[in-house]
Residue frames as a rotation matrix with the C-alpha (Angstrom) as fourth column:
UNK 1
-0.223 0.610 -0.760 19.66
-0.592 0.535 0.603 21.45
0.774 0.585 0.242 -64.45
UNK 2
-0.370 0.227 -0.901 20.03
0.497 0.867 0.015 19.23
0.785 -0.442 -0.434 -61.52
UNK 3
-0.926 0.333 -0.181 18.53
-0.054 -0.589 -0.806 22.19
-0.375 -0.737 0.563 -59.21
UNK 4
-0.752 0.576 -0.320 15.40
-0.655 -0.597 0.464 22.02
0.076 0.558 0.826 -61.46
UNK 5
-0.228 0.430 -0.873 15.12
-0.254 0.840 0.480 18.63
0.940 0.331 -0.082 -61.24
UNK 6
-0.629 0.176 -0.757 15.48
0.758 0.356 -0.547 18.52
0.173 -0.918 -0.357 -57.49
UNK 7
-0.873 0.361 -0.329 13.32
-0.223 -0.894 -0.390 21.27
-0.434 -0.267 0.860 -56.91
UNK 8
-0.531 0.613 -0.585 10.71
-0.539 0.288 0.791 19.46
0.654 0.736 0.177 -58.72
UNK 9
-0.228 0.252 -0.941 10.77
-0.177 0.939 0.294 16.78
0.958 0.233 -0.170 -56.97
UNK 10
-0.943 -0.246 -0.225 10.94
0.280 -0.220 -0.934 18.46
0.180 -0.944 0.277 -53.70
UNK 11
-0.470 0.857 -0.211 7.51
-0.881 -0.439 0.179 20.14
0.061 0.270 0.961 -55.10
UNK 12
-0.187 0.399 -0.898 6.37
-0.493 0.752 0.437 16.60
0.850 0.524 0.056 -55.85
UNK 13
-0.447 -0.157 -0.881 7.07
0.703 0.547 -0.454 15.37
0.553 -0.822 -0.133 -52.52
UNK 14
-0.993 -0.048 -0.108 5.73
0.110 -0.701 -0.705 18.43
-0.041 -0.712 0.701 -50.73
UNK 15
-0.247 0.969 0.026 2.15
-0.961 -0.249 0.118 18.27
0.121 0.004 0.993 -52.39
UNK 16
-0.205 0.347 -0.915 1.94
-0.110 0.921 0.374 14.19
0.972 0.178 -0.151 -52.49
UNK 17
-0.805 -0.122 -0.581 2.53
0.557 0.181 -0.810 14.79
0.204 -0.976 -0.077 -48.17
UNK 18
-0.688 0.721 -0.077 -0.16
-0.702 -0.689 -0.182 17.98
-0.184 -0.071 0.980 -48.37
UNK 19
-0.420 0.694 -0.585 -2.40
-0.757 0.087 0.647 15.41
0.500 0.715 0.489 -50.42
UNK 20
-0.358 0.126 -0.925 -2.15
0.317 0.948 0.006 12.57
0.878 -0.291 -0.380 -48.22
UNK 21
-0.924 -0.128 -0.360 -2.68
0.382 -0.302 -0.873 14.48
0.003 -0.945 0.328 -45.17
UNK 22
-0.635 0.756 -0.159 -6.12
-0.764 -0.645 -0.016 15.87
-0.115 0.111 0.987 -46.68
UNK 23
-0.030 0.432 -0.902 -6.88
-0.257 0.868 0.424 12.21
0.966 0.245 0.085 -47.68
UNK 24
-0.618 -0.041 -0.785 -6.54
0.631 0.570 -0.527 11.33
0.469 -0.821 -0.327 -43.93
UNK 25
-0.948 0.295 -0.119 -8.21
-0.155 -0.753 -0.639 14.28
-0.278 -0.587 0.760 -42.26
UNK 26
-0.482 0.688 -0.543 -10.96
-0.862 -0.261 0.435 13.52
0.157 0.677 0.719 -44.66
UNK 27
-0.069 0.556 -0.828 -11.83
0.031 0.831 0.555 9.63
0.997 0.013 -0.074 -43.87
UNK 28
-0.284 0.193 -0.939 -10.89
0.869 0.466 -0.167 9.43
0.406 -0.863 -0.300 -40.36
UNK 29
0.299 0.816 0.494 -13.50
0.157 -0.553 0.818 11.00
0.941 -0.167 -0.294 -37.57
UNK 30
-0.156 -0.792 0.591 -12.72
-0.542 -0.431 -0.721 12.12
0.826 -0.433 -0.362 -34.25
UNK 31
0.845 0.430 0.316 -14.21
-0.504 0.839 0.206 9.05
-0.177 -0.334 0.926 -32.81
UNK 32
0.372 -0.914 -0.159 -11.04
0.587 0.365 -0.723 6.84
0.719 0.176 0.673 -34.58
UNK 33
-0.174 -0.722 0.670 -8.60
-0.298 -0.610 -0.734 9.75
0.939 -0.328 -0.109 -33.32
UNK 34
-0.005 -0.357 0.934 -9.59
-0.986 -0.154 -0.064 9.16
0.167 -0.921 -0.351 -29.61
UNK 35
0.927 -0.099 0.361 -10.10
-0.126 0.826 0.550 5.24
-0.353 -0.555 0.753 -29.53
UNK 36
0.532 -0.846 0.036 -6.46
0.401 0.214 -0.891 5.52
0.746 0.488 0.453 -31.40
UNK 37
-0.029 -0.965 0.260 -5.14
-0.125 -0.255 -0.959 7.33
0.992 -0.061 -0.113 -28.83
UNK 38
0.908 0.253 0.333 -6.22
-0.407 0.353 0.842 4.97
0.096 -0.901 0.423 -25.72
UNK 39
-0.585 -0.810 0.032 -3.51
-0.808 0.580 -0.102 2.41
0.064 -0.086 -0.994 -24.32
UNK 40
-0.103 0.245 -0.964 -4.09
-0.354 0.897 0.266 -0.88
0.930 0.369 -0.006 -25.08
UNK 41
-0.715 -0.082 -0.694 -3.46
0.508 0.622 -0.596 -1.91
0.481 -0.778 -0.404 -21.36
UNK 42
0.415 0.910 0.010 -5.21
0.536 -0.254 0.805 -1.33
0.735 -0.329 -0.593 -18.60
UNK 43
0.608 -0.538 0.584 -4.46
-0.337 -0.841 -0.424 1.76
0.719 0.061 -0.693 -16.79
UNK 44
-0.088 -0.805 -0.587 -1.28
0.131 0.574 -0.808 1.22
0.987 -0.149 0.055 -14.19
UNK 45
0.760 0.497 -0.419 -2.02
0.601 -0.293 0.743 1.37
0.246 -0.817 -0.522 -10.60
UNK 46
0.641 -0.384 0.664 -0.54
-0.479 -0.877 -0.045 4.65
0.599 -0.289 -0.746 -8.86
UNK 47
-0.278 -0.857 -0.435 2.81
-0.240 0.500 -0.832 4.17
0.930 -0.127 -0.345 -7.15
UNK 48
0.808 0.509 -0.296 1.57
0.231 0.188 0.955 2.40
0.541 -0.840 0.034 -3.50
UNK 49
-0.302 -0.857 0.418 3.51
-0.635 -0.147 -0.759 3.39
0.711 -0.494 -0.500 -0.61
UNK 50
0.285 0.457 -0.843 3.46
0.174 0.840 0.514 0.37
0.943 -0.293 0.159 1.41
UNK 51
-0.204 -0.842 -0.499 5.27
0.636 0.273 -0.722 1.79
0.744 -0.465 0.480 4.61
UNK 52
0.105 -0.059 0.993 4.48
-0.288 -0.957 -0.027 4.17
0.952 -0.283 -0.118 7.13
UNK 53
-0.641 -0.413 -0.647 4.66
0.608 0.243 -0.756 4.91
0.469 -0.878 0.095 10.80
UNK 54
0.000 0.912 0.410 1.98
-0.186 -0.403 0.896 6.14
0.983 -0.076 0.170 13.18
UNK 55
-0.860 -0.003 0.510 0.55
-0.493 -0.253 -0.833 6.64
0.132 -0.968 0.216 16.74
UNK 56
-0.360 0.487 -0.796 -2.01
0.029 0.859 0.512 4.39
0.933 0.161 -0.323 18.34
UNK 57
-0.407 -0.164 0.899 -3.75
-0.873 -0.219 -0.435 3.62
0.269 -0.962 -0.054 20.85
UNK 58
-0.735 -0.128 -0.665 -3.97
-0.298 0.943 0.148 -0.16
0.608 0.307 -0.732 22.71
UNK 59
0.035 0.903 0.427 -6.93
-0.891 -0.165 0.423 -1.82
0.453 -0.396 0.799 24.47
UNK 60
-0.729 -0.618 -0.295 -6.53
-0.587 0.786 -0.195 -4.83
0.352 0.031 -0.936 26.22
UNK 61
0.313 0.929 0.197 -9.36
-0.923 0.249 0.292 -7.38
0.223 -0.273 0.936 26.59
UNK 62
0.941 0.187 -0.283 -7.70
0.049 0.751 0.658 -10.15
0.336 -0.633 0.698 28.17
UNK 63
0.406 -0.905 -0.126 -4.68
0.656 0.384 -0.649 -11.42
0.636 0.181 0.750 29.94
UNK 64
0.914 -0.383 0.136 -2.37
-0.374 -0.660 0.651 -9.63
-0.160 -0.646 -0.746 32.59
UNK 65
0.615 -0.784 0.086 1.11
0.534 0.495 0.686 -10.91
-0.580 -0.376 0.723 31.64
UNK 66
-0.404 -0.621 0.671 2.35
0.867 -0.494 0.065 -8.13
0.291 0.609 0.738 29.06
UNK 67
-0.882 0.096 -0.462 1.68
-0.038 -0.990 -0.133 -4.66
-0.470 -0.100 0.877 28.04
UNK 68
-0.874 0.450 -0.185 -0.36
-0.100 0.205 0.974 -6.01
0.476 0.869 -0.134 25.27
UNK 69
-0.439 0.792 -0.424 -3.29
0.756 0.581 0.303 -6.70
0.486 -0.188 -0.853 27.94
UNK 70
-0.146 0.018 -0.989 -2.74
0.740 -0.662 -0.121 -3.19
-0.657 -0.749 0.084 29.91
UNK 71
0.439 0.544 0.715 -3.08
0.867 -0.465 -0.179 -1.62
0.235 0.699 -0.676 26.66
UNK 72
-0.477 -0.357 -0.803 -1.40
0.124 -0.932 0.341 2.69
-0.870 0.063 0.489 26.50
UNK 73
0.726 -0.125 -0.676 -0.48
-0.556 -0.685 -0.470 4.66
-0.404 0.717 -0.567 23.64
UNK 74
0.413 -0.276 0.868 1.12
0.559 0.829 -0.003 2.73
-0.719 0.486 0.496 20.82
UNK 75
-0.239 -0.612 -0.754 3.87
-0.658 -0.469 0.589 3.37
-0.714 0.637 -0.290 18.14
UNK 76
0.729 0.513 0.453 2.36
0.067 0.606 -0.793 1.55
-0.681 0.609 0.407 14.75
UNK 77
-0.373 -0.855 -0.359 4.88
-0.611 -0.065 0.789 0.64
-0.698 0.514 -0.498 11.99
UNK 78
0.564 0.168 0.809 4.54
0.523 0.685 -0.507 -1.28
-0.639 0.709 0.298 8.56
UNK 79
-0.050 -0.754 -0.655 7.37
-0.651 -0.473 0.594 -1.76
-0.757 0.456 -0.467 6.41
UNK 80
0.806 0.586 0.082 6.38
-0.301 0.526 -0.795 -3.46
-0.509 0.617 0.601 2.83
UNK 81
-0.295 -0.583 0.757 8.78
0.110 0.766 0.633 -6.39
-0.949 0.270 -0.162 1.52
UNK 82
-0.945 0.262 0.196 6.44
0.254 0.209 0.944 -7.08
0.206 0.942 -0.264 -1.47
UNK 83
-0.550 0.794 0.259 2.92
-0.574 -0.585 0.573 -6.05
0.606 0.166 0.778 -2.16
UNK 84
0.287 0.547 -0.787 1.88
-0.078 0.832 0.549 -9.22
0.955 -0.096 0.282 0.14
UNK 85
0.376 -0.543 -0.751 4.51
0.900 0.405 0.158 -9.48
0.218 -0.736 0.641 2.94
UNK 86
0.214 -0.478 0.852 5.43
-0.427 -0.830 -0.358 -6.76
0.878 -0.288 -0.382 5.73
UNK 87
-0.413 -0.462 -0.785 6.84
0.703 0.386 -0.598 -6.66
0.579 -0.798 0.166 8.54
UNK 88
0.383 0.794 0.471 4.24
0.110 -0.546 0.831 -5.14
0.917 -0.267 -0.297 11.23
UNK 89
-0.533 -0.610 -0.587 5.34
0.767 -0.055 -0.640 -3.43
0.358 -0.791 0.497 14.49
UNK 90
0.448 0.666 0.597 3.29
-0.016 -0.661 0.750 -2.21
0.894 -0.346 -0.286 17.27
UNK 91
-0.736 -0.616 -0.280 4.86
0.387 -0.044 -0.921 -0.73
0.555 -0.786 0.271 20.57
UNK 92
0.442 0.895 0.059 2.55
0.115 -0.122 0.986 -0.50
0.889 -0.429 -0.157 23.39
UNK 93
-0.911 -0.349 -0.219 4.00
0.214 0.055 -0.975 1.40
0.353 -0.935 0.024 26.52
UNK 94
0.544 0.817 0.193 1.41
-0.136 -0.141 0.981 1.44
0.828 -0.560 0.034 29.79
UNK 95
0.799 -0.050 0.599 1.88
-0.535 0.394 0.747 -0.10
-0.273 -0.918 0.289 32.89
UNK 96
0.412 -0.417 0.810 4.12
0.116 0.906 0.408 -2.51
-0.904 -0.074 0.421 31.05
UNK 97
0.013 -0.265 -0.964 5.97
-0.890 -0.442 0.110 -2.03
-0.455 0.857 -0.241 27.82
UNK 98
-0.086 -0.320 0.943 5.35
0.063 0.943 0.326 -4.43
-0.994 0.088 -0.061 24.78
UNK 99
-0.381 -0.585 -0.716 7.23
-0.777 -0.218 0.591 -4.69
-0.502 0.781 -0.372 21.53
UNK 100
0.138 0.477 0.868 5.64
0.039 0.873 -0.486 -6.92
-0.990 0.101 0.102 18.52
UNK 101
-0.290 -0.165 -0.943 7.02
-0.957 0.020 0.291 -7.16
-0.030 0.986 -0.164 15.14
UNK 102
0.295 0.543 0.786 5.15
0.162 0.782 -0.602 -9.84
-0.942 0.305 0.143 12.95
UNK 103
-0.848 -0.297 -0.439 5.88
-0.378 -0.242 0.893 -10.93
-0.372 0.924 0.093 9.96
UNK 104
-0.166 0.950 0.263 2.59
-0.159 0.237 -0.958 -10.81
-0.973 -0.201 0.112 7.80
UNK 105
-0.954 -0.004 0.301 0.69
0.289 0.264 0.920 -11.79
-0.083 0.964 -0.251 4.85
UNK 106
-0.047 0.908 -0.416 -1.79
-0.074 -0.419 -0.905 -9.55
-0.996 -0.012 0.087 3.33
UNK 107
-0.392 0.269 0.880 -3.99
0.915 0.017 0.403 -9.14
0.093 0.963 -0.252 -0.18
UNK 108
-0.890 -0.304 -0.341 -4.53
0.230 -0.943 0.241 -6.01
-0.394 0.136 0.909 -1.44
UNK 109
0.374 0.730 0.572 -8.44
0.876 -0.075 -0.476 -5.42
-0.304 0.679 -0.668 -2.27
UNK 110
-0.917 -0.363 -0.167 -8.09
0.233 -0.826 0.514 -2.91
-0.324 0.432 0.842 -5.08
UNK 111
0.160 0.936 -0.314 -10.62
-0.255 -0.268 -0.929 -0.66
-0.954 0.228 0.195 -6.51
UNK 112
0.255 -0.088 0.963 -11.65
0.924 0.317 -0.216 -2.35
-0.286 0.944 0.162 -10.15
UNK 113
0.924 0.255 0.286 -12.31
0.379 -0.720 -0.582 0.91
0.057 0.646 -0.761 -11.60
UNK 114
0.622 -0.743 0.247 -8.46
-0.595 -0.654 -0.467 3.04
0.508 0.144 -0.849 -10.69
UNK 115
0.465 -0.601 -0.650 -6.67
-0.097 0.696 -0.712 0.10
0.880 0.394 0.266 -9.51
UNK 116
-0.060 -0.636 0.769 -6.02
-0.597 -0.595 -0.538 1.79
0.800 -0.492 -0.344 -6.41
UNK 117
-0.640 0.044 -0.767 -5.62
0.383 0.884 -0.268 -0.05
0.666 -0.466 -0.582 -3.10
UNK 118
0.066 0.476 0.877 -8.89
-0.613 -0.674 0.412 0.47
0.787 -0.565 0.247 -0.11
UNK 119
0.641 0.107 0.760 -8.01
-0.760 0.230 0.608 -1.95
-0.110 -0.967 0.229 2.22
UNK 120
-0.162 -0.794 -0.585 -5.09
-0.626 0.542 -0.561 -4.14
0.763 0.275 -0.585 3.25
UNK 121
0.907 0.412 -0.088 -6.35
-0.348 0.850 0.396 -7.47
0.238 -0.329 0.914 5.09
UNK 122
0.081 -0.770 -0.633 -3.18
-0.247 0.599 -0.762 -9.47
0.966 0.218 -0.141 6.58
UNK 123
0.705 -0.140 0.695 -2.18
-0.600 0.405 0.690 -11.73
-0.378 -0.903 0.201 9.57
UNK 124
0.411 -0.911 0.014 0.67
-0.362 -0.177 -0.915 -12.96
0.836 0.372 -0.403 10.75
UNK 125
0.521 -0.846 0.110 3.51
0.029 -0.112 -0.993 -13.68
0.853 0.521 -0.034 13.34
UNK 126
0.112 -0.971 0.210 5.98
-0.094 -0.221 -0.971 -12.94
0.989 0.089 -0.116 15.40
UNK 127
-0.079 -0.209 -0.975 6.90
0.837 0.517 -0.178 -12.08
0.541 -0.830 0.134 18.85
UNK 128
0.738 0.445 0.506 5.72
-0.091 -0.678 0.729 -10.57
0.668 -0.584 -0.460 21.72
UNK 129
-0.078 -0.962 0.263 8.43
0.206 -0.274 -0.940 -8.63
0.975 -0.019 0.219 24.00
UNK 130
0.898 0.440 -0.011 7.81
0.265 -0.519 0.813 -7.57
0.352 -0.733 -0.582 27.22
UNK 131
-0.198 -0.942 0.272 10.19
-0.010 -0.276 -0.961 -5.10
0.980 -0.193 0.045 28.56
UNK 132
0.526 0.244 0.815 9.42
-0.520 -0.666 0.535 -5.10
0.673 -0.705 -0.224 32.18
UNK 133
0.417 -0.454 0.787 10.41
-0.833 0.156 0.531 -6.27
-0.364 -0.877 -0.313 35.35
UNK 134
-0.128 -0.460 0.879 10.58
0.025 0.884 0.466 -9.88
-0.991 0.082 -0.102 33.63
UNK 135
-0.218 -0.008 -0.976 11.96
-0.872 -0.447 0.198 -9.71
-0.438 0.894 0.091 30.37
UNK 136
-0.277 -0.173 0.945 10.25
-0.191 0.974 0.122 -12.12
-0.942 -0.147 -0.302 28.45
UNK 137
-0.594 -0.055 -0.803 9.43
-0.720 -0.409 0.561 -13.34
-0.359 0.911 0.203 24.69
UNK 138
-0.184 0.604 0.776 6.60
0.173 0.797 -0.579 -15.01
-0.968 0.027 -0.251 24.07
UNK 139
-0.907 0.007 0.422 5.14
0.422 0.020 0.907 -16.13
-0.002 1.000 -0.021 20.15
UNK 140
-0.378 0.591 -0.713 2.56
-0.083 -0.788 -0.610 -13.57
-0.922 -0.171 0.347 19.07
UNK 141
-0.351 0.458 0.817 -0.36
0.933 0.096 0.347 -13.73
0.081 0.884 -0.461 16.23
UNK 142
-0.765 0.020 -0.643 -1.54
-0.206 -0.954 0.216 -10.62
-0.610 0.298 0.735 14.47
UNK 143
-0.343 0.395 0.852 -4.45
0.914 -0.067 0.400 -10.09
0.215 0.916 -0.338 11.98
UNK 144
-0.121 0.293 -0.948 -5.72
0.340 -0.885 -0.317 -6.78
-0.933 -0.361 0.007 11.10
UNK 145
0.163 -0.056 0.985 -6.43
0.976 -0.134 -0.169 -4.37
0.142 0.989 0.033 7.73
UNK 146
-0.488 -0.698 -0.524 -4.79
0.560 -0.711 0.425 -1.28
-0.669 -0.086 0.738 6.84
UNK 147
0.138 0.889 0.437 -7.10
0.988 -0.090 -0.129 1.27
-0.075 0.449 -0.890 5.24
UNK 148
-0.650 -0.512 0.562 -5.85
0.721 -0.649 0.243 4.35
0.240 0.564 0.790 3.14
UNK 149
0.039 0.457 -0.889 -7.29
0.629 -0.702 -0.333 7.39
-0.777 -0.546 -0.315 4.39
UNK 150
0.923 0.285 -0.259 -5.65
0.024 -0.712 -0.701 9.42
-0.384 0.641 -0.664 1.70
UNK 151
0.475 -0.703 -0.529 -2.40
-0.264 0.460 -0.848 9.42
0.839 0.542 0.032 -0.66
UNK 152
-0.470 -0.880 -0.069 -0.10
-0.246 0.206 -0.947 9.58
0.848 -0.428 -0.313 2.90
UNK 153
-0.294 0.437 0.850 -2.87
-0.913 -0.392 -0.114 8.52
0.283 -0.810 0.514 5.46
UNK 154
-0.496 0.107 -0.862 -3.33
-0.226 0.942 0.247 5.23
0.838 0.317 -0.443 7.06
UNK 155
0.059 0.351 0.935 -5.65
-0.970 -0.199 0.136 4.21
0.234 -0.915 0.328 9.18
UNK 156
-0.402 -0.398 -0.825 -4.91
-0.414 0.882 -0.224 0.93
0.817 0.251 -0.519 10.41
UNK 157
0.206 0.232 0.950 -6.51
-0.976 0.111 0.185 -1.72
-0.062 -0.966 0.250 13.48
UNK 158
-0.231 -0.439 -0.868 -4.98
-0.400 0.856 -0.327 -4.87
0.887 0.272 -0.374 14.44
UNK 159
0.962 0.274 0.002 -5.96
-0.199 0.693 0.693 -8.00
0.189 -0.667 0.721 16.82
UNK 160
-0.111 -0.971 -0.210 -2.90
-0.706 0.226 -0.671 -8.98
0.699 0.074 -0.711 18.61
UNK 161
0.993 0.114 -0.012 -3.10
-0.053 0.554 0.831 -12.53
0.101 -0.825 0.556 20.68
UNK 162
-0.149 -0.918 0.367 0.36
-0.867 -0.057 -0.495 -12.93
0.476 -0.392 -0.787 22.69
UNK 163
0.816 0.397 -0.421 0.69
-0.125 0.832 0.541 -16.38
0.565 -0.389 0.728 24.22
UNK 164
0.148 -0.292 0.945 2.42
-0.967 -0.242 0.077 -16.41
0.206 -0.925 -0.319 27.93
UNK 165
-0.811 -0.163 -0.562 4.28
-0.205 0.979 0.011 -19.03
0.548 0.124 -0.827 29.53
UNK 166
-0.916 0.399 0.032 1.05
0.124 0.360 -0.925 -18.84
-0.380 -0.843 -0.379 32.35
UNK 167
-0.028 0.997 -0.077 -1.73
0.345 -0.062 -0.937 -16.96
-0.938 -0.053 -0.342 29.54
UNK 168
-0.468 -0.420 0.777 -2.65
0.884 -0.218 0.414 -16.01
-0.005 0.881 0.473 26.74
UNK 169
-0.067 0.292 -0.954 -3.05
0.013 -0.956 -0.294 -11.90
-0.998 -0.032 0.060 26.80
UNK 170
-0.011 0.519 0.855 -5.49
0.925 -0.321 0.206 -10.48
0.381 0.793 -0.476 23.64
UNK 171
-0.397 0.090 -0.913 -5.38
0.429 -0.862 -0.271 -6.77
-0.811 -0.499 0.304 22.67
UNK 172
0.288 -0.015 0.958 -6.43
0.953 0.099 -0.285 -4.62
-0.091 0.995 0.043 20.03
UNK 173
-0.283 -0.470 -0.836 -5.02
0.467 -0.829 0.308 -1.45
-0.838 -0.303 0.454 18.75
UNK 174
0.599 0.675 0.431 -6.33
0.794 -0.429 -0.431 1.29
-0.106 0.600 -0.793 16.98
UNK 175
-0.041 -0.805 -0.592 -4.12
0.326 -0.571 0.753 4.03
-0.944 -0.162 0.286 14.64
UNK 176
0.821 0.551 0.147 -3.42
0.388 -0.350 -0.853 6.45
-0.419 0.757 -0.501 12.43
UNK 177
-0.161 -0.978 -0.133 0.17
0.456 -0.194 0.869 6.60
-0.875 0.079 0.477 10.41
UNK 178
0.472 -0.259 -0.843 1.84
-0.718 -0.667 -0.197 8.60
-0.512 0.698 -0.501 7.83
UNK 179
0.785 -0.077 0.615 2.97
0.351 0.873 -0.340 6.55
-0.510 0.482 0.712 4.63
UNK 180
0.058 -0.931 -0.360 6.44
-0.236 -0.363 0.901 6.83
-0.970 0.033 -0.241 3.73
């Protein structure tokens, strides 16, 4: 008896779920079905790699007291803190070898439409090395923008002014790194 009764009611429950499912399939249109199955948010930006490391080359348009004015072939660096703050580093051997880590502040312009980042704006910092004959350390501004090439490509050009205890040497450098 109590198989009959469950077995009923299993029936009962099996066509009331059939019935309701036909009642839904029936009102709602596949319009509803995809704006139901958007996300409420807006979509998340892809994971940024804020780091990479790259090869360069340096121009110098003023100044004789570093490398930074004699300009070479450059090692380019950028290691991201927060989406705002890195720590930039450009090695410039020539005639003269000079080392510049800066600490910078940039804004990300993103595209509206995929969130993604096309250009990183930032200035900064730090200090200008010179490794030569006289080793010396002099304070060193930076501004420049960092410009995605492709997911691991960066192209990247920065203004570097170096202030000397006799001048002030101005270079810029121009590069392309690999984003870590």
């Amino acid at each position: 008896m109590h198989f009959v009764r469950f077995g009923l009611t299993f029936s009962a429950i099996v066509v009331a779920i059939s019935m309701s499912q036909n009642c839904f399939a029936q009102t709602v249109d596949a319009s509803s079905v995809l704006q139901l199955s958007q996300p409420l948010e807006s979509p998340t930006p892809p994971r940024e790699r804020r780091s990479y490391i790259g090869i360069g080359g340096g121009l110098g348009i003023r100044g004789s007291e570093t490398g930074l004015a004699d300009g070479g072939v450059s090692i380019l660096s950028r290691i991201g803190i927060t989406n705002s703050i890195s720590v930039h580093n450009s090695t410039v051997f020539g005639n003269q070898t000079a080392v510049m880590p800066a600490l910078t502040l940039g804004i990300p312009i993103r595209n509206t439409n995929t969130a993604a980042v096309v250009a990183y704006p930032f200035i900064g910092g730090g200090i200008n090395i010179n490794t030569s004959q006289d080793f010396e350390v002099d304070p060193l501004l930076v501004a420049g923008v960092d410009v995605p090439l492709a997911d691991r490509i960066m192209a990247t050009t920065r203004l570097n002014v170096g202030f000397g205890e006799n001048e002030t040497d101005v270079g810029v450098i121009l590069g392309i790194g690999y984003r870590l």
